[in-house]
C-alpha positions as a Markdown table, in Angstrom:
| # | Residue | x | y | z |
|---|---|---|---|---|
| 1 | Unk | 0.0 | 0.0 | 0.0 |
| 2 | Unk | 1.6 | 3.3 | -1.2 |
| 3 | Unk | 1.6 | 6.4 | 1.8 |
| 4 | Unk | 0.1 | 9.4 | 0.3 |
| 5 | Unk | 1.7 | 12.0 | -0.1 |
| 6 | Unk | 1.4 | 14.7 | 2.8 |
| 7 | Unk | -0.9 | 17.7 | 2.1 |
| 8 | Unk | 0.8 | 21.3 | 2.1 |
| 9 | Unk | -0.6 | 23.7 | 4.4 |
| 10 | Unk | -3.3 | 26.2 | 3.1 |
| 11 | Unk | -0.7 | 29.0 | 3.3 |
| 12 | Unk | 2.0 | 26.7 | 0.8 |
| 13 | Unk | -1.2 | 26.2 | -1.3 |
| 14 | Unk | -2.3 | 29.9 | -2.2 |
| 15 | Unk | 1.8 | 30.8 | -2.4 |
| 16 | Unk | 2.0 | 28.0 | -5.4 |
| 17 | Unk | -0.6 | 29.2 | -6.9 |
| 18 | Unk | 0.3 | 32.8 | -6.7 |
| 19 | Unk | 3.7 | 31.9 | -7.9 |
| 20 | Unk | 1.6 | 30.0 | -10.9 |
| 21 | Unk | 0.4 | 33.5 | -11.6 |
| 22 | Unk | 3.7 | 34.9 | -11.6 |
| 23 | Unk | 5.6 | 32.3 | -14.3 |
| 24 | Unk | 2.8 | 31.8 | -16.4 |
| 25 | Unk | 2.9 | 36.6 | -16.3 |
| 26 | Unk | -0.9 | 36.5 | -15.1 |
| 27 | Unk | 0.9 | 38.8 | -13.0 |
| 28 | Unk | 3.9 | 40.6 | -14.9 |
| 29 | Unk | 6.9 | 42.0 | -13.3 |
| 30 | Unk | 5.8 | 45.9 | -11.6 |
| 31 | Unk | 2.3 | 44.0 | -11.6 |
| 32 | Unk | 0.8 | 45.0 | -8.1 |
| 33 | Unk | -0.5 | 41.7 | -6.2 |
| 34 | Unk | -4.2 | 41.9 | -5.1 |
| 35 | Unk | -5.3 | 43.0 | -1.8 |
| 36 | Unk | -5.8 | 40.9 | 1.3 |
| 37 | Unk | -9.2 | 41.2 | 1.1 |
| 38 | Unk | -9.6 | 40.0 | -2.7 |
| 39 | Unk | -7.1 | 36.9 | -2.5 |
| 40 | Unk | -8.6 | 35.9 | 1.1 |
| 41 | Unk | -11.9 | 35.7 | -1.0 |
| 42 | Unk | -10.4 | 34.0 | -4.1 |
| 43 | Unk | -9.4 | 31.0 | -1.8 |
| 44 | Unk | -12.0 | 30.9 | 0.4 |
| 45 | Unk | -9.7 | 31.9 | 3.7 |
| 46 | Unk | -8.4 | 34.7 | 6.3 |
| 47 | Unk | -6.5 | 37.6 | 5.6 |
| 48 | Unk | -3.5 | 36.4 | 8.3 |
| 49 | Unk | -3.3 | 32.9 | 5.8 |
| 50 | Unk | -2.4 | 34.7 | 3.2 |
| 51 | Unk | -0.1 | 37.6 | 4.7 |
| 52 | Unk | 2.1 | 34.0 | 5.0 |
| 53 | Unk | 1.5 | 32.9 | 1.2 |
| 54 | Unk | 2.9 | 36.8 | 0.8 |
| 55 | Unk | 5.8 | 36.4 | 3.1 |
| 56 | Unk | 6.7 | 33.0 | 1.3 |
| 57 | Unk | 6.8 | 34.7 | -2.0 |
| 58 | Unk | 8.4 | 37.9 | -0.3 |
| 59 | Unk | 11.4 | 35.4 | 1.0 |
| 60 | Unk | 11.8 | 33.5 | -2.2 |
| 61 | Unk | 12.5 | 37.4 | -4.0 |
| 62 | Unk | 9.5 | 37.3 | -6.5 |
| 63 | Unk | 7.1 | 39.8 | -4.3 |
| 64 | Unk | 8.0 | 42.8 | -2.9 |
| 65 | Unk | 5.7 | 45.5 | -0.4 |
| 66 | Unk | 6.5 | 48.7 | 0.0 |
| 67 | Unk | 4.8 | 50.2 | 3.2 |
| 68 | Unk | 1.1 | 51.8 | 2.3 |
| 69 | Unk | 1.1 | 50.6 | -1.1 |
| 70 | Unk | 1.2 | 46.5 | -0.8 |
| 71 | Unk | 2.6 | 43.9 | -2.6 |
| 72 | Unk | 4.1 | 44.2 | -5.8 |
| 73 | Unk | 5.8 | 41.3 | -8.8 |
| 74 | Unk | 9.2 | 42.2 | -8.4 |
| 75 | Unk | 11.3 | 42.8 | -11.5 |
| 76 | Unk | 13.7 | 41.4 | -12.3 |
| 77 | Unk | 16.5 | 42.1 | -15.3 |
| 78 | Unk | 18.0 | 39.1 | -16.1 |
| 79 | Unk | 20.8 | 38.9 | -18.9 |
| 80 | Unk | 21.7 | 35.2 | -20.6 |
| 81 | Unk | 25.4 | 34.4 | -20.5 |
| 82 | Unk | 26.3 | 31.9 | -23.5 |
| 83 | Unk | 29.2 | 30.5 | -22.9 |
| 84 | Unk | 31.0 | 29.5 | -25.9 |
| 85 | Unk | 34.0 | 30.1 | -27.7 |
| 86 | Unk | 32.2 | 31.0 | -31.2 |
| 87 | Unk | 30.3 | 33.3 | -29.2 |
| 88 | Unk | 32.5 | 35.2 | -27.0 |
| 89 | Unk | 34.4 | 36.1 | -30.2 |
| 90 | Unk | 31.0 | 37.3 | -32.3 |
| 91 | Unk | 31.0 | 39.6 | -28.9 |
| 92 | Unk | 33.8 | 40.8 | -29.1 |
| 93 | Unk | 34.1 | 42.4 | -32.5 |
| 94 | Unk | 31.1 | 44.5 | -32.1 |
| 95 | Unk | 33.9 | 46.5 | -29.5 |
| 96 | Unk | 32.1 | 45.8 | -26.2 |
| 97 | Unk | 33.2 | 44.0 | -23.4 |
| 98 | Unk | 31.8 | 40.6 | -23.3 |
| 99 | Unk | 29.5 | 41.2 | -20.8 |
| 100 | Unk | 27.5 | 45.0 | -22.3 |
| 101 | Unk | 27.9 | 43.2 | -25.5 |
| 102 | Unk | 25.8 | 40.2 | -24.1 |
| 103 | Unk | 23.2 | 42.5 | -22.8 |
| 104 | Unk | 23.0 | 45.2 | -25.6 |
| 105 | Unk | 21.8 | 41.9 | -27.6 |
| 106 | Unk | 18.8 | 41.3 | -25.7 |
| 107 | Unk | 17.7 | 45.1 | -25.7 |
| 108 | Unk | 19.3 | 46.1 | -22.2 |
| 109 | Unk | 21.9 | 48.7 | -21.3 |
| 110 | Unk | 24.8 | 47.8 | -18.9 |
| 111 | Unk | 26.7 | 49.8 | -17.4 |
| 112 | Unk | 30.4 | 48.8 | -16.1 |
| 113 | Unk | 31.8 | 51.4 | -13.0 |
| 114 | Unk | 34.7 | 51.6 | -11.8 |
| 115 | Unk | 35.2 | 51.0 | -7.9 |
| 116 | Unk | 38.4 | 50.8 | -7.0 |
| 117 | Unk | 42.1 | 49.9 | -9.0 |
| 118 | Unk | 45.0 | 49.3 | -6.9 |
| 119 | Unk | 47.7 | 46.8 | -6.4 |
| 120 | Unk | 47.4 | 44.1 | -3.8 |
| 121 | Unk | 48.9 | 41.5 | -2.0 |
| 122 | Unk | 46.9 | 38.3 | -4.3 |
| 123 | Unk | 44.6 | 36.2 | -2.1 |
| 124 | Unk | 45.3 | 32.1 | -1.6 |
| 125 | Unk | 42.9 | 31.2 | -4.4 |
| 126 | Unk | 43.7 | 33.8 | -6.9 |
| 127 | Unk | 47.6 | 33.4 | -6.4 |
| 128 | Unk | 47.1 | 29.4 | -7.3 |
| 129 | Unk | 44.9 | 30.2 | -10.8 |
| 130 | Unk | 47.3 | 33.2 | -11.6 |
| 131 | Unk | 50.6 | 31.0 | -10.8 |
| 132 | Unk | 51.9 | 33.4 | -8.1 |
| 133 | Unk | 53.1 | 33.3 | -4.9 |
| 134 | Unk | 50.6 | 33.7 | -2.3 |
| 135 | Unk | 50.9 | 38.1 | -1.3 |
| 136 | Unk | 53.0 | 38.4 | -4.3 |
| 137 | Unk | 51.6 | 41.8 | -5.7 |
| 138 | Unk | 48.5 | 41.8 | -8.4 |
| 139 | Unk | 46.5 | 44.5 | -10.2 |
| 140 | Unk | 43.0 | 44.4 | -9.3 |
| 141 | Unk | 40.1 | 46.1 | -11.3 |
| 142 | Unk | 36.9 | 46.4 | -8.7 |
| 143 | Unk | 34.2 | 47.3 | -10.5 |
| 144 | Unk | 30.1 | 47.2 | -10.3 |
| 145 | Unk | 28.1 | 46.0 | -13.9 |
| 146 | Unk | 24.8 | 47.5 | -13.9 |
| 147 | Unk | 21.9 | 46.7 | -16.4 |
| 148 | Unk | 19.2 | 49.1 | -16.5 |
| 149 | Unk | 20.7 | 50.5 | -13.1 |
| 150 | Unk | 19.9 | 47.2 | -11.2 |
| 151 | Unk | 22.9 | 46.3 | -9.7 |
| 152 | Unk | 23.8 | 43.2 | -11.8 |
| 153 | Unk | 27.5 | 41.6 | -9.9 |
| 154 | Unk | 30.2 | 42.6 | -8.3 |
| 155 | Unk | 33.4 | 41.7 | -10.8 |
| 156 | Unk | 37.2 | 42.1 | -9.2 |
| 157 | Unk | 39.5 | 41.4 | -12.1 |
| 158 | Unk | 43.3 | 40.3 | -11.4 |
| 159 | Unk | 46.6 | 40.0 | -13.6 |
| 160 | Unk | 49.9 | 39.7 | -12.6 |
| 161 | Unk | 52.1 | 43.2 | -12.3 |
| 162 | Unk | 54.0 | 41.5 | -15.4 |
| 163 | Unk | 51.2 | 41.6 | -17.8 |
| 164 | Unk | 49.6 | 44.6 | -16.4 |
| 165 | Unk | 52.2 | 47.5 | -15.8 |
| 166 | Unk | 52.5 | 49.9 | -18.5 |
| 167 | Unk | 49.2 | 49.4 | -19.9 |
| 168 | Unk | 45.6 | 50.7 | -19.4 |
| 169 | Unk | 44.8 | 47.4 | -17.2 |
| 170 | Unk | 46.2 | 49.6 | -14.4 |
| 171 | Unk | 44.5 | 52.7 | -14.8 |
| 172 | Unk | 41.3 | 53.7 | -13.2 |
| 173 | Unk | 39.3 | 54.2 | -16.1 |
| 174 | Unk | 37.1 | 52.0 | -17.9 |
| 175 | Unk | 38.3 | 50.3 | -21.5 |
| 176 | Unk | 36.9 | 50.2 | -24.4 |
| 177 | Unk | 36.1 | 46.4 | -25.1 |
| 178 | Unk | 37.1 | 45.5 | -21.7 |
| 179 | Unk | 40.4 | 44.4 | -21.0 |
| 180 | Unk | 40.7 | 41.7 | -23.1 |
| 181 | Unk | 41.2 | 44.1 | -26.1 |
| 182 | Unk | 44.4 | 45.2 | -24.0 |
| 183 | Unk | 45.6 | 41.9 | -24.2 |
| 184 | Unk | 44.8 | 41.1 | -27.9 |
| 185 | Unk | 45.6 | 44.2 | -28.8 |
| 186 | Unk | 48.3 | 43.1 | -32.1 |
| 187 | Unk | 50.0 | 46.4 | -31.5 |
| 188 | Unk | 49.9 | 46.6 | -28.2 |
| 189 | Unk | 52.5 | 45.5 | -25.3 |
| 190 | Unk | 51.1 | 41.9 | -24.5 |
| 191 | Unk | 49.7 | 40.5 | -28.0 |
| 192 | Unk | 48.3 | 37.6 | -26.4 |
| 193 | Unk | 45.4 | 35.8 | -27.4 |
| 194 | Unk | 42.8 | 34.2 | -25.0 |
| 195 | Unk | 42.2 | 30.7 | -25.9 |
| 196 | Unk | 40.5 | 28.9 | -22.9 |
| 197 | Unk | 38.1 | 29.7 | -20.1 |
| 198 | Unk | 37.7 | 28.1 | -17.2 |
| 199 | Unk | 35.2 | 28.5 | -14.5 |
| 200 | Unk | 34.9 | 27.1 | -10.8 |
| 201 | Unk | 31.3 | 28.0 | -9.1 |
| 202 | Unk | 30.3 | 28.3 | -5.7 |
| 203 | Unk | 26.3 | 29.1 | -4.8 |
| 204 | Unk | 25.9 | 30.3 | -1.2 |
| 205 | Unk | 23.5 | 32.7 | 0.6 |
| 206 | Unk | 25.2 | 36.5 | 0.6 |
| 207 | Unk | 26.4 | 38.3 | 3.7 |
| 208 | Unk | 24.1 | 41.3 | 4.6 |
| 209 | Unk | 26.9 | 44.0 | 3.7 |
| 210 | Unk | 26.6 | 41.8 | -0.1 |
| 211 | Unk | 22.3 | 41.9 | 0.3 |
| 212 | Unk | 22.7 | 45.7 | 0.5 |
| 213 | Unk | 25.2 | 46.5 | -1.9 |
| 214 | Unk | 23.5 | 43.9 | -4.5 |
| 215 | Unk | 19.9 | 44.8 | -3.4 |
| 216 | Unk | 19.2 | 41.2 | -2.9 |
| 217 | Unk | 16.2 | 40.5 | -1.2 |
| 218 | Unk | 15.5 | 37.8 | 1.5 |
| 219 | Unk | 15.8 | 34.1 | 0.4 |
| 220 | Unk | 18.2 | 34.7 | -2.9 |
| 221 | Unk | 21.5 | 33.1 | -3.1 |
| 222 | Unk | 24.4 | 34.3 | -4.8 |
| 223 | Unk | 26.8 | 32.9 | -7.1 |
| 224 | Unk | 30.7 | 33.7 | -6.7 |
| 225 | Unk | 32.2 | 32.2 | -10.1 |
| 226 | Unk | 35.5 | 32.0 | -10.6 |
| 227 | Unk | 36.7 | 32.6 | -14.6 |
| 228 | Unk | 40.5 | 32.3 | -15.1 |
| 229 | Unk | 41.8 | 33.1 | -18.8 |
| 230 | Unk | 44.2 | 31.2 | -20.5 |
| 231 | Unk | 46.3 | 32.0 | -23.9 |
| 232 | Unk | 47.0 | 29.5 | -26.5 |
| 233 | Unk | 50.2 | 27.9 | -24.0 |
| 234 | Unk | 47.8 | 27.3 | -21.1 |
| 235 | Unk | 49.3 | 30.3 | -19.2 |
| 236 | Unk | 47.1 | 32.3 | -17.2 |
| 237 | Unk | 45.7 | 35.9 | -18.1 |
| 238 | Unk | 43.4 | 37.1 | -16.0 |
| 239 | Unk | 41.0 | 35.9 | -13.1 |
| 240 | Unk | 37.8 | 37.4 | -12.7 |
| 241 | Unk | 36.1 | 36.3 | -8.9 |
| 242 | Unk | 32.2 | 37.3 | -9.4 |
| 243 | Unk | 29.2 | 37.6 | -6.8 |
| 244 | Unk | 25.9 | 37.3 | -8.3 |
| 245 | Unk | 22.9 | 37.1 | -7.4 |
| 246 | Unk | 21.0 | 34.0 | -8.8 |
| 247 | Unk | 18.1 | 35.5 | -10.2 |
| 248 | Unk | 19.4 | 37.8 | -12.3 |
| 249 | Unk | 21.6 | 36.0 | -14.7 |
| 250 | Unk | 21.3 | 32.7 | -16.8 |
| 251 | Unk | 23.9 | 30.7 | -17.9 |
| 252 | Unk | 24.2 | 28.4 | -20.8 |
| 253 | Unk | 27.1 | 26.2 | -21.5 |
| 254 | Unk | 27.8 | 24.8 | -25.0 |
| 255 | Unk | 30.5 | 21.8 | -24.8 |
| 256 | Unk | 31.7 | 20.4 | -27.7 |
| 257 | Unk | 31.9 | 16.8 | -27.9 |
| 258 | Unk | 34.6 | 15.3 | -30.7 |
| 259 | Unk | 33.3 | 12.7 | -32.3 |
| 260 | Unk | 35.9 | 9.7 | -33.6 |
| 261 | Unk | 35.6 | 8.7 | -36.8 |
């Protein structure tokens, strides 16, 4: 004899089916959530049962209530990530950065600034993916991306003092098509060429200083990814160690698979 499977509480019940609103856009992003009153009489129960369906969807980041004015769909910009060699280089002849060029495609406008560049003393992890002593001194690029002036990810770009002094990498500016154009610039100082990416990804909840800064409401985890850059001799270029917050971005992987003959 099979068990049954346990029924959700009343509160769980109206919060899927709100949240069946939401994906299916029977209530669109900015779309403000009915009243108390009108969704206590659409199921048939109390105004307190479904201030918790609220709060449910409130902690998962798809409502948000501003104080007098009630629930609202929260929006959310999100921009697709494809990550494949064919199209990183597509990218990167229209001139933009990987990343603007990514979301100019899909109609958005991000925004890249500039928070801090400076030399430091290179973290454990970042030391071991650039092949440096641990402290040895690295360039860092600390900067903010933006879409539509959501606060999209935090992005701190290292490179070795060997590939970096004496070019724009260490200036506080931004650069037109991102820093990689410094490197594979064929008249530039470096003239490399980047050939592989790799990324390591860790998903955890964010510290309330990185809630604040990210606007990242309650229940949303972030995502710090680490990207390190290699040329065509497997040497390492760059890392970039990113926080983001897990419902703004998507990310698609295409792997090639050879095929013997």
């Amino acid at each position: 004899m099979s068990e049954q499977t346990p029924k959700l509480p009343p509160f769980r019940q109206y919060a899927d089916a709100l949240r069946d609103d939401i994906g299916r856009e029977a209530l669109k992003a900015g779309d403000k959530i009915p009243s108390e009153n009108q969704l206590a009489e659409r199921f048939n129960t109390t105004r307190a049962t479904i201030r918790k369906a609220i709060a449910l969807l409130r902690s998962e980041g798809l409502v948000v209530s501003h104080q007098g004015k009630g629930a609202f769909v929260r929006p959310r910009p999100q921009v697709r990530m494809l990550g494949a060699g064919a199209n990183y280089r597509a990218r990167r002849a229209t001139g933009m950065s990987n990343f603007n060029a990514e979301a100019a495609a899909q109609g958005q406008r991000a925004v890249q600034h500039i928070r801090d560049v400076s030399e430091v003393p290179a973290p454990p992890e970042i030391a071991e993916l650039l092949g440096v002593e641990r402290d040895t001194p690295v360039v860092v690029r600390r900067r903010l991306f933006t879409v539509d002036e959501e606060p999209m990810q935090f992005v701190d770009g290292y490179y070795s003092t060997q590939l970096a002094n004496g070019t724009a990498i260490t200036g506080p500016r931004r650069i037109r098509g991102g820093v990689h154009a410094v490197i594979e610039d064929p008249d530039g100082p470096i003239k490399r060429r980047v050939a592989r990416f790799v990324e390591d990804l860790d998903i955890r909840m964010p510290s309330p200083t990185e809630a604040d800064d990210l606007r990242i409401p309650p229940g949303v985890p972030v995502a710090r990814v680490l990207r390190t850059a290699y040329d065509a001799d497997g040497q390492p270029l760059e890392v970039l160690d990113s926080l983001i917050p897990c419902d703004r971005h998507i990310f698609r992987y295409v792997i090639e698979v050879p095929v013997s003959a």
